[in-house]
C-alpha positions as semicolon CSV with decimal commas, in nm:
position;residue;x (nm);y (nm);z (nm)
1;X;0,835;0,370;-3,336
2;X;1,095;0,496;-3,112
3;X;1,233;0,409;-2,779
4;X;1,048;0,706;-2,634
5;X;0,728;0,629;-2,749
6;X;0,780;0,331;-2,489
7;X;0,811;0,487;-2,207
8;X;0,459;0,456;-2,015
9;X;0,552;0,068;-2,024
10;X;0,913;0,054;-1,970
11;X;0,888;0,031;-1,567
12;X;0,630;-0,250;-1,582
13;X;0,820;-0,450;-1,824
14;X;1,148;-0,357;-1,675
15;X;1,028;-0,572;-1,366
16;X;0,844;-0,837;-1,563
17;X;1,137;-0,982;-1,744
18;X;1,364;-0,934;-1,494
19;X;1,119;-1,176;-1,290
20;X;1,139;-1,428;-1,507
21;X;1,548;-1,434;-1,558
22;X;1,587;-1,442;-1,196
23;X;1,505;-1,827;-1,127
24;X;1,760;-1,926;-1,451
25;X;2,018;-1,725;-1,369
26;X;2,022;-1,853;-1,017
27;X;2,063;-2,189;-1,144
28;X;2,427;-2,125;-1,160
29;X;2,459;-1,815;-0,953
30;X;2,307;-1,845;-0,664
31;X;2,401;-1,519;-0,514
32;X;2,238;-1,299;-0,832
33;X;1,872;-1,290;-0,739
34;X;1,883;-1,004;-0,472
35;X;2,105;-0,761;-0,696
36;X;1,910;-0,818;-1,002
37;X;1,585;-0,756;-0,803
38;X;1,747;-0,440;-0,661
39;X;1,879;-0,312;-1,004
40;X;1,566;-0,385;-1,187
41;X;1,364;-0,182;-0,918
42;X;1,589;0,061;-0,942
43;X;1,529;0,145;-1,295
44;X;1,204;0,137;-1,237
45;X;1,233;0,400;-1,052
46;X;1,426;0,628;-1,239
47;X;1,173;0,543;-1,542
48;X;0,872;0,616;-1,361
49;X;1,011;0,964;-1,251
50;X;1,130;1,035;-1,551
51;X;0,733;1,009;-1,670
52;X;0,622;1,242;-1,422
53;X;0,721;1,580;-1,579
54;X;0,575;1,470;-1,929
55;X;0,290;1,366;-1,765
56;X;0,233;1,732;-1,604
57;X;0,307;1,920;-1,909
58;X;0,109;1,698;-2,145
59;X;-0,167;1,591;-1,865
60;X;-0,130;1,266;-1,924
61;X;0,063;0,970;-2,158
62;X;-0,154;0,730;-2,333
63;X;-0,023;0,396;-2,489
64;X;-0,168;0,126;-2,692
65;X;-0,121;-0,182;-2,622
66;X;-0,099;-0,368;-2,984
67;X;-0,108;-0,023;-3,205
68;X;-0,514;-0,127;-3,106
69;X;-0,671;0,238;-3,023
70;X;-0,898;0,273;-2,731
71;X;-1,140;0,224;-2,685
72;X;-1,142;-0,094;-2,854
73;X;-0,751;-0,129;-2,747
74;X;-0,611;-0,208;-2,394
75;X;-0,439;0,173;-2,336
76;X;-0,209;0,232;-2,068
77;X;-0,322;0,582;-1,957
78;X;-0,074;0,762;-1,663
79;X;-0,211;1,090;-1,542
80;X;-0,035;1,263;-1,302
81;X;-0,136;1,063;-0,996
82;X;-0,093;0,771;-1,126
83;X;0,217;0,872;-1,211
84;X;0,316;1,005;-0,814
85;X;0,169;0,654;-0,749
86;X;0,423;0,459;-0,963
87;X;0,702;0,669;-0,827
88;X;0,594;0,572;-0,452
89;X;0,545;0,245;-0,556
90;X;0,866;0,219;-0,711
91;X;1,033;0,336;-0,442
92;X;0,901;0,172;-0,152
93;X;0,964;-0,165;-0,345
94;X;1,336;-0,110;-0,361
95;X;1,358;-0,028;-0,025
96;X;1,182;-0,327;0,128
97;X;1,442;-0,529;-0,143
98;X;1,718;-0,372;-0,018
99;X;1,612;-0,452;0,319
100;X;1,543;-0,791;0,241
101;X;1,921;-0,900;0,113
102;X;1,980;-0,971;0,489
103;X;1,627;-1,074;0,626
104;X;1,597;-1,363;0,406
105;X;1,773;-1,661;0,443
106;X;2,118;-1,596;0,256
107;X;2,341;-1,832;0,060
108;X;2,651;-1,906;0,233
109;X;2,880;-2,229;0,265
110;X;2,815;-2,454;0,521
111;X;2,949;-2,387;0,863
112;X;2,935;-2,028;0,785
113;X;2,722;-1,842;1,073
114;X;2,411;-1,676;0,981
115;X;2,341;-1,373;1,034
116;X;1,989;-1,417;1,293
117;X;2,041;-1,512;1,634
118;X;1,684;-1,695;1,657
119;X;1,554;-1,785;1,358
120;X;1,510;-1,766;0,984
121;X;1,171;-1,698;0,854
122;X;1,256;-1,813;0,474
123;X;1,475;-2,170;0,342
124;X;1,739;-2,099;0,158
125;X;1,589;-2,314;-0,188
126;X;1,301;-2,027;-0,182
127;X;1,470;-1,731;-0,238
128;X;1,462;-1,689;-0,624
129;X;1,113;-1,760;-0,591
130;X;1,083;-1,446;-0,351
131;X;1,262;-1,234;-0,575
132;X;1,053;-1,311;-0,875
133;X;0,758;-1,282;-0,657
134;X;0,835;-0,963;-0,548
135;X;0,915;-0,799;-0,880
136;X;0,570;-0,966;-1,014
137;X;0,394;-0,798;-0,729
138;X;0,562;-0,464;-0,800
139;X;0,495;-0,449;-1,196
140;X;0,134;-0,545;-1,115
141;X;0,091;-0,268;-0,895
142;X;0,232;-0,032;-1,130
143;X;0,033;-0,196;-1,431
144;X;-0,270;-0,110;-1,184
145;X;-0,242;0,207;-1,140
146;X;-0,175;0,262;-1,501
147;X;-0,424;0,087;-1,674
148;X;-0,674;0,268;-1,908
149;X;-0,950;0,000;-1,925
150;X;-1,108;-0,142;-1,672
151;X;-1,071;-0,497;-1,733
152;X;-0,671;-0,452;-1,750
153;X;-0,735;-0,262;-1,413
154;X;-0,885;-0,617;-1,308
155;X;-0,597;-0,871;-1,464
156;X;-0,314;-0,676;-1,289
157;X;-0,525;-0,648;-0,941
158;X;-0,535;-1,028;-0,967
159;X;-0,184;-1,085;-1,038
160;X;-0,117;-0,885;-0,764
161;X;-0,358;-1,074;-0,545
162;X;-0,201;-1,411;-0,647
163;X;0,172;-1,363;-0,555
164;X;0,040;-1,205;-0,223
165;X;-0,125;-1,474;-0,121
166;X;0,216;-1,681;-0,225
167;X;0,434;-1,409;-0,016
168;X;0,215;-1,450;0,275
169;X;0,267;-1,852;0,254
170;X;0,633;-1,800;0,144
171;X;0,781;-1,926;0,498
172;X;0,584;-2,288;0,469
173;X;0,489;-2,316;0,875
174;X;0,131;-2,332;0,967
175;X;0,051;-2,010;1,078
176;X;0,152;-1,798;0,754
177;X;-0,037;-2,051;0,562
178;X;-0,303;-2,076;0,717
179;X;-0,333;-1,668;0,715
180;X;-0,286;-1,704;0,330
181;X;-0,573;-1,917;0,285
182;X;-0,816;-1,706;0,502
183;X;-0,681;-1,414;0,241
184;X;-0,755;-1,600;-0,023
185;X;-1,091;-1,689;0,082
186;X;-1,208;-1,363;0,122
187;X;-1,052;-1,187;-0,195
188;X;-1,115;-1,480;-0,415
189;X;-1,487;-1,394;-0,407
190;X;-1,434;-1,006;-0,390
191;X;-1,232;-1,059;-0,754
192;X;-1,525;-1,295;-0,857
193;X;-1,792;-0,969;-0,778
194;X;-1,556;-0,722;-0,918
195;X;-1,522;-0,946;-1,247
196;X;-1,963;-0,956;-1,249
197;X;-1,926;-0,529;-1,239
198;X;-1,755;-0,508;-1,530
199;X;-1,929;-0,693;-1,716
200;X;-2,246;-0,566;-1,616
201;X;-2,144;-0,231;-1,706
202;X;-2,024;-0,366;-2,044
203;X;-2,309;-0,487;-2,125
204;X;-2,514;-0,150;-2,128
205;X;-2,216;0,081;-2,239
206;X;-2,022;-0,133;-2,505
207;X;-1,701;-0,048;-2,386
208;X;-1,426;-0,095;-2,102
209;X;-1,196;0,236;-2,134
210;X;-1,216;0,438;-1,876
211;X;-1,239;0,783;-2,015
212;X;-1,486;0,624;-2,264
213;X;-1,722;0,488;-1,976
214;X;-1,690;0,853;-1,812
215;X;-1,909;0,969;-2,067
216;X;-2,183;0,687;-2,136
217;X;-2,342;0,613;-1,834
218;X;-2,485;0,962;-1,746
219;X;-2,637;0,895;-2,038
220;X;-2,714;0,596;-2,071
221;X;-3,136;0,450;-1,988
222;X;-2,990;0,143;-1,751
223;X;-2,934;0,330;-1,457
224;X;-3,048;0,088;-1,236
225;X;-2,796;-0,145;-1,396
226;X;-2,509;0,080;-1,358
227;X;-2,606;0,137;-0,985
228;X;-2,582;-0,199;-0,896
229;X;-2,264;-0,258;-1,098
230;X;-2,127;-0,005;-0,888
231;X;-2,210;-0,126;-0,569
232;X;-2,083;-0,485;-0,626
233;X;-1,737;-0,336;-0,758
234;X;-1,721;-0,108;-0,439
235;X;-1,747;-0,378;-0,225
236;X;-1,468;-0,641;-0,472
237;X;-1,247;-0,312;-0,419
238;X;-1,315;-0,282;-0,041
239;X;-1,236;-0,658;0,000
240;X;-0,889;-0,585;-0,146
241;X;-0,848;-0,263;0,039
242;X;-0,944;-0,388;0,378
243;X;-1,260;-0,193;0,461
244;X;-1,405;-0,207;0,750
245;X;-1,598;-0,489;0,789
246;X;-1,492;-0,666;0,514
247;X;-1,147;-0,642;0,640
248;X;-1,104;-1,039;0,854
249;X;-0,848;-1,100;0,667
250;X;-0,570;-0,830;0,712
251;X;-0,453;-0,874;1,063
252;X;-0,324;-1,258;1,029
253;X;-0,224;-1,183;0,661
254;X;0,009;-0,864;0,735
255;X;0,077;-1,037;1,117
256;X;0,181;-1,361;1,035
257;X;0,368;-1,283;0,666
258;X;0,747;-1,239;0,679
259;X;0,788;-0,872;0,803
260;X;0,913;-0,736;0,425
261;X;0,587;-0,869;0,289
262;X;0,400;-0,705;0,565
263;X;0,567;-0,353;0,499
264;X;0,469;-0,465;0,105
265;X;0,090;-0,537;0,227
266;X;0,003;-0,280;0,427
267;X;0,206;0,030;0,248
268;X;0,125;-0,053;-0,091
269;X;-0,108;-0,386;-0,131
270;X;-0,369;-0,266;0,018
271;X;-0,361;0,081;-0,127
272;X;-0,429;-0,084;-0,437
273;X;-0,792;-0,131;-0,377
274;X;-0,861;0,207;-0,215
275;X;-0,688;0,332;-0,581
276;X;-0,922;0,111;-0,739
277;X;-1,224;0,303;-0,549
278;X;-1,103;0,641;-0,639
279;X;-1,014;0,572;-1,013
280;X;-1,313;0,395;-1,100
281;X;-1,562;0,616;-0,913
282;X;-1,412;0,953;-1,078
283;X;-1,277;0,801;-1,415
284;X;-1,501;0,529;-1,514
285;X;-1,862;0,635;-1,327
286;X;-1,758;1,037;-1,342
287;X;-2,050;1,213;-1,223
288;X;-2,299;0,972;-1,146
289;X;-2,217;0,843;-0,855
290;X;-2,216;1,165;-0,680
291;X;-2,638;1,154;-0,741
292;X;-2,800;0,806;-0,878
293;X;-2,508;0,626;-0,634
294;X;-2,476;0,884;-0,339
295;X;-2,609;0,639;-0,102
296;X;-2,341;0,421;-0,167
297;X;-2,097;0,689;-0,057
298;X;-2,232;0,741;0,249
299;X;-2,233;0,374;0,351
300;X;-1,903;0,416;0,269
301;X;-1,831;0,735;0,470
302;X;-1,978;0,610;0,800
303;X;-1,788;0,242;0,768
304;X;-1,498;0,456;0,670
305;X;-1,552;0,642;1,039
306;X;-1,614;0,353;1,224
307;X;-1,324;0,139;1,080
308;X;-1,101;0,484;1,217
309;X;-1,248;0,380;1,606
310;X;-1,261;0,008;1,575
311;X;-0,894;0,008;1,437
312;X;-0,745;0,233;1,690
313;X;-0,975;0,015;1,972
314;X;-0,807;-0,314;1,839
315;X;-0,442;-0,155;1,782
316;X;-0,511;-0,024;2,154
317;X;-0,598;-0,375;2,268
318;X;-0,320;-0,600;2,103
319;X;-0,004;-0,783;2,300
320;X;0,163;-0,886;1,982
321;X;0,370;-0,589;1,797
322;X;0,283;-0,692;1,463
323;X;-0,074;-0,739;1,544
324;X;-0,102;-0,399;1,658
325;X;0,025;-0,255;1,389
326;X;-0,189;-0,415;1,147
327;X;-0,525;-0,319;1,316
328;X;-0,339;0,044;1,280
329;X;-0,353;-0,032;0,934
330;X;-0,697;-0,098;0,913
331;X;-0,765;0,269;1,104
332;X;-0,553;0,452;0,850
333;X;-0,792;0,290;0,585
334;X;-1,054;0,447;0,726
335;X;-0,902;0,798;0,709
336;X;-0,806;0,774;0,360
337;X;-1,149;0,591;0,245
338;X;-1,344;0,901;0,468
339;X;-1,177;1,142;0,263
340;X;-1,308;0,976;-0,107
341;X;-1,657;0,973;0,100
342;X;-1,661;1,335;0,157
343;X;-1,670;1,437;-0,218
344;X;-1,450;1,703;-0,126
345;X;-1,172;1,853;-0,330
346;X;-0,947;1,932;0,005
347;X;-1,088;1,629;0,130
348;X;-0,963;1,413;-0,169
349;X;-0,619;1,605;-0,158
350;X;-0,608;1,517;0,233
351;X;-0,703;1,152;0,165
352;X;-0,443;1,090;-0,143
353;X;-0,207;1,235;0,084
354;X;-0,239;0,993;0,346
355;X;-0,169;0,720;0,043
356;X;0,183;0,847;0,127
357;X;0,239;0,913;0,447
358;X;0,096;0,582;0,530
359;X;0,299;0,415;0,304
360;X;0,631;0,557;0,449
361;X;0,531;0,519;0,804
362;X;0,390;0,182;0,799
363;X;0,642;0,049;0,602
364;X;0,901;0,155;0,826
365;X;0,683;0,036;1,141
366;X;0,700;-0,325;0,997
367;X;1,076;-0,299;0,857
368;X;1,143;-0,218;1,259
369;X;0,984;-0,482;1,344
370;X;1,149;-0,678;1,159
371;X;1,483;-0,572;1,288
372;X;1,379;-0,650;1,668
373;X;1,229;-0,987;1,588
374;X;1,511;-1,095;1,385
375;X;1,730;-1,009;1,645
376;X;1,565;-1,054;1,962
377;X;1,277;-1,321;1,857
378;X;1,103;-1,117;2,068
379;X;0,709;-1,031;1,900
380;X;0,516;-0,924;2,206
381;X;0,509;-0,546;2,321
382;X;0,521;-0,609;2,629
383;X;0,914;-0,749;2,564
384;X;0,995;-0,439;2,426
385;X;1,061;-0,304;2,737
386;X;1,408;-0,118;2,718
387;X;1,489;-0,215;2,398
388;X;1,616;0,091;2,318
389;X;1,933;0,020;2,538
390;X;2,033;-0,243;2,250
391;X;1,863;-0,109;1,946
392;X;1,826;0,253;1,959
393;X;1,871;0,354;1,582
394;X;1,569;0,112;1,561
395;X;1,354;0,259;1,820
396;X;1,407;0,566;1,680
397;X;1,323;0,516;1,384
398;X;1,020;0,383;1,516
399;X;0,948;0,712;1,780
400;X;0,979;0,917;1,483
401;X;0,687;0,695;1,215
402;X;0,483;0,712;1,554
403;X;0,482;1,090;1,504
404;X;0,366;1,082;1,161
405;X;0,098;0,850;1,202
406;X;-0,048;1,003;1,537
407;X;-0,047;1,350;1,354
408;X;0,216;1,558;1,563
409;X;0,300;1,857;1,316
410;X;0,576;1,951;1,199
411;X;0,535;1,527;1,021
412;X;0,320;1,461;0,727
413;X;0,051;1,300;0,900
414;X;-0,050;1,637;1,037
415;X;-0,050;1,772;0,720
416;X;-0,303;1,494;0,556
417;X;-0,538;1,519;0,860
418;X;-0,530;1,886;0,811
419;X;-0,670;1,847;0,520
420;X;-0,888;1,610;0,560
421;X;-1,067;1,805;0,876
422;X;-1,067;2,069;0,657
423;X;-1,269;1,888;0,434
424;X;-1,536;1,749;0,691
425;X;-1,594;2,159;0,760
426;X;-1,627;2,248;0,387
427;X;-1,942;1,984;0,345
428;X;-2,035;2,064;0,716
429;X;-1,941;1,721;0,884
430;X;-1,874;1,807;1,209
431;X;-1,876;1,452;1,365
432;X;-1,628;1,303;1,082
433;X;-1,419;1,564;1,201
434;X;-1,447;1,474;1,528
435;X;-1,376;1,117;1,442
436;X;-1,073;1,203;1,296
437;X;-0,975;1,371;1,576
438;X;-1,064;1,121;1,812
439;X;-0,880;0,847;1,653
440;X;-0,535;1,093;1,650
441;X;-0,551;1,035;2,030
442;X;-0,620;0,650;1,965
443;X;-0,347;0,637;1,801
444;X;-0,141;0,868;2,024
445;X;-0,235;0,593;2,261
446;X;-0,092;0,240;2,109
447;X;0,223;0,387;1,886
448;X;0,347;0,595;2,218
449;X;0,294;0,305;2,469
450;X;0,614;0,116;2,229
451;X;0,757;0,427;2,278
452;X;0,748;0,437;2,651
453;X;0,823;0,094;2,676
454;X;1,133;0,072;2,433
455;X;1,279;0,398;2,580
456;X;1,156;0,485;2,925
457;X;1,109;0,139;3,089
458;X;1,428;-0,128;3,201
459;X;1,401;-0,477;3,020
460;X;1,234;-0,736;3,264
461;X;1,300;-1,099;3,315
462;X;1,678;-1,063;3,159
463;X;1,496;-0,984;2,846
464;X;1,773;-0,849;2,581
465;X;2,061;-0,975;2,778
466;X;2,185;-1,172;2,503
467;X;2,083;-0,932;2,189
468;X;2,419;-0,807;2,043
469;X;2,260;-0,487;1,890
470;X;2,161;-0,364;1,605
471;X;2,102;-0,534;1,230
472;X;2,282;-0,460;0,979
473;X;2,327;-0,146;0,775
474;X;2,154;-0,296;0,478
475;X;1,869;-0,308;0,703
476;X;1,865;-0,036;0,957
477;X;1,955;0,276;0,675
478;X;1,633;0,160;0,469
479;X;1,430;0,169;0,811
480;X;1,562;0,501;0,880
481;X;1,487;0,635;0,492
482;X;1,168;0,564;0,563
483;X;1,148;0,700;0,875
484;X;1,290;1,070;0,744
485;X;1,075;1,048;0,486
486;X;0,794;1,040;0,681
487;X;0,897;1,401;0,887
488;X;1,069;1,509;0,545
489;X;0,722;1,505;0,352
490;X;0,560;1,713;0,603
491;X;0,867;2,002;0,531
492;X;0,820;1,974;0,178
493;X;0,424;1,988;0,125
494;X;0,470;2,281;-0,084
495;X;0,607;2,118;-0,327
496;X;0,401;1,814;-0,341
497;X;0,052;1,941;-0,274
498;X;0,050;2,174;-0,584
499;X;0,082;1,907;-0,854
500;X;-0,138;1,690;-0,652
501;X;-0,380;1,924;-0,645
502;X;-0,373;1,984;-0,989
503;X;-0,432;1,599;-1,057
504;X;-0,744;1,593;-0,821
505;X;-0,894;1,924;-1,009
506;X;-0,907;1,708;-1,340
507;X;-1,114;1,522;-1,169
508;X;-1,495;1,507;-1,162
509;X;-1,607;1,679;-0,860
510;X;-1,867;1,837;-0,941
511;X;-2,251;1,638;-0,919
């Protein structure tokens, strides 16, 4: 075969063996780790763009595992949002490892100074292990999102599941671990019921490829088998994603992890499982689950609105900046989750929408954080209190995510709510509009407060007397990518709503 006929597996395996060279090479250079990391993310980049236009103009690229054909064969199948997905994923990932050269601990002689003023949040011995980790984390993602079969769908969510819950734990002290076990805990059991639905859908349709399953169980006499398999892989996929309630375990895990892992968690980890709801609903269940399962969906829908008020309630009510943020993840959940519910195509192309923009923003709400804690040691918001006077490129950065997520146009975050009000008027939900409106002002409410404190409001106690200023630029020009990318996507919807829209039409909508 040739190189070419590679390609759909080149990113994934790009980061997989770079993973596992990292730890031996740093056995005699101890300074390697970060720029392998960063290189091999890199070309995982360029790889997975380079599959996007030959997934548009072929519709999608299929690859077999084993020269085994589907659907007896594991096939890695990339349509054209998983393929967007792989590129954000990509990206994102060597972003946060650029940003992380400085945060963790670095290797230096002794006597040299370091670069934190407070504290490190990562020994020095664990590094390689981070790296690896990382990379692991990223190819499973990736593998995730381009899995043709189910069960491969499954293996690479629990790979992913494994080195988060190591990530989260990475800095050793009490708290992180502790929120690493209570994640654990809960998704541990959610992989256990997602494990039971595919293999009670197995056992009345013979097979595990997706496109295969799309067309047996409409037809198939078990119906009230394949409605409960549904259901219990729903609620394994709303585990991993967060859902409101099932969601107990995201504010310690993306609060207490080191802040690279928490932009990791809540732009990208997390969207893993609402990917998992979308892909298996449309692709695997097709049709049915718009009629036999439709009940399910509107559970869904209404925890989906609620999670949108309870989120913005909780952001609204937290003193710690990293807490707040993460209940602001759990909102944005909501939003994107809502959207799925509607069974909507502008609806859909809102929610997949918010995928990104929530990505960008929240990973550069938690790379900013990162930046002030690091410096400062401050966590609480009520010490943020003219911190613009000493970290301004930071705050601003942070102003300018705010605007995205609240849903001020010109960003991108007005666009995806556009779209996804739009949607609640096409099937006539009124209220779920309203919700979403509603929870713009929540959010208007906790990501402006920072704002007012950081800019308009003098430090208090002597707070950031001693703070020399900004981090680095290895750290502050990823924060600000991030940030620009978040106003930058609303300028050029144009572009990326046409092919995205084209990727939800292939799917399904229709009962």
């Amino acid at each position: 075969m040739e190189l070419s006929q590679h390609a759909a597996i080149y990113p994934i395996v790009t980061l997989l063996f770079v993973a596992v060279l990292i730890p031996v090479i740093t056995l005699r250079k101890k300074n390697w780790d970060m720029p392998l990391a960063g290189l091999a993310l890199l070309a995982s980049l360029v790889l997975s763009a380079i599959l996007v236009p030959q997934v548009r103009a072929a519709g999608y690229l299929s690859y077999h595992l084993g020269s085994w054909e589907p659907p007896f064969g594991i096939e890695i199948r990339i349509d054209f949002l998983g393929a967007l997905m792989m590129v954000l994923i990509s990206a994102i990932c060597l972003i946060v490892i650029v940003y992380s050269r400085r945060y963790v601990a670095p290797a230096r002689s002794e006597g040299e100074k370091t670069f934190f003023f407070h504290f490190e949040e990562m020994e020095e011995s664990k590094r390689p292990v981070y790296y690896s980790l990382f990379l692991v984390i990223s190819a499973s993602m990736l593998g995730f999102v381009a899995s043709g079969d189910i069960f491969n769908m499954f293996v690479f969510l629990e790979l992913k599941a494994i080195c988060s819950y190591a990530l989260v734990a990475i800095p050793g002290t009490r708290l992180p671990v502790r929120a690493a076990i209570k994640y654990m805990l809960m998704a541990v059991p959610a992989a256990m019921l997602v494990l039971l639905a595919i293999g009670l859908l197995y056992s009345v349709t013979g097979t595990l490829n997706l496109a295969d399953l799309a067309e047996r169980p409409a037809s198939s006499d078990y119906a009230q088998i394949i409605n409960i398999s549904y259901v219990i892989l729903i609620v394994g996929f709303a585990v991993k994603a967060a859902v409101f309630p099932v969601h107990i375990w995201l504010p310690d895990a993306h609060s207490k992890a080191p802040s690279p892992v928490s932009a990791l968690l809540s732009a990208l980890v997390v969207k893993m499982g609402l990917f998992g709801i979308i892909r298996v609903s449309y692709s695997a269940y097709g049709t049915h689950f718009h009629s036999d399962a439709s009940f399910v969906v509107n559970i869904v829908m209404w925890a989906a609105a609620i999670a949108i008020v309870y989120g913005a309630i909780m952001a609204i009510r937290q003193r710690e900046f990293k807490l707040m943020m993460a209940y602001g993840t759990v909102m944005n959940i909501g939003y994107i989750v809502l959207g799925f519910a509607l069974i909507d195509e502008t609806a859909l192309l809102g929610s997949m929408y918010h995928v990104m923009v929530h990505a960008l923003a929240k990973a550069c709400f938690f790379l900013c954080a990162g930046l002030i804690i690091s410096r400062s040691g401050y966590q609480t918001i009520d010490d943020l209190k003219g911190a613009s006077r000493k970290m301004p490129l930071t705050c601003a950065a942070f102003a300018l995510a705010s605007l995205a997520i609240v849903g001020i146009p010109p960003t991108s975050g007005f666009i995806s709510k556009w779209y996804l009000i739009s949607g609640c008027l096409n099937t006539g939900n009124i209220f779920m509009g309203a919700i979403i409106l509603a929870g713009s002002v929540m959010a208007a409410v906790y990501c402006f407060r920072v704002v007012y404190y950081m800019f308009f409001l003098p430090p208090s106690n002597g707070l950031w007397q001693e703070v020399s200023g900004e981090g680095p630029a290895s750290m502050v020009v990823p924060t600000w990518i991030l940030a620009a990318a978040t106003l930058a996507l609303g300028f050029v919807s144009s572009w990326v709503l046409p092919p995205l829209r084209d990727a939800i039409a292939s799917l399904p909508l229709g009962a």
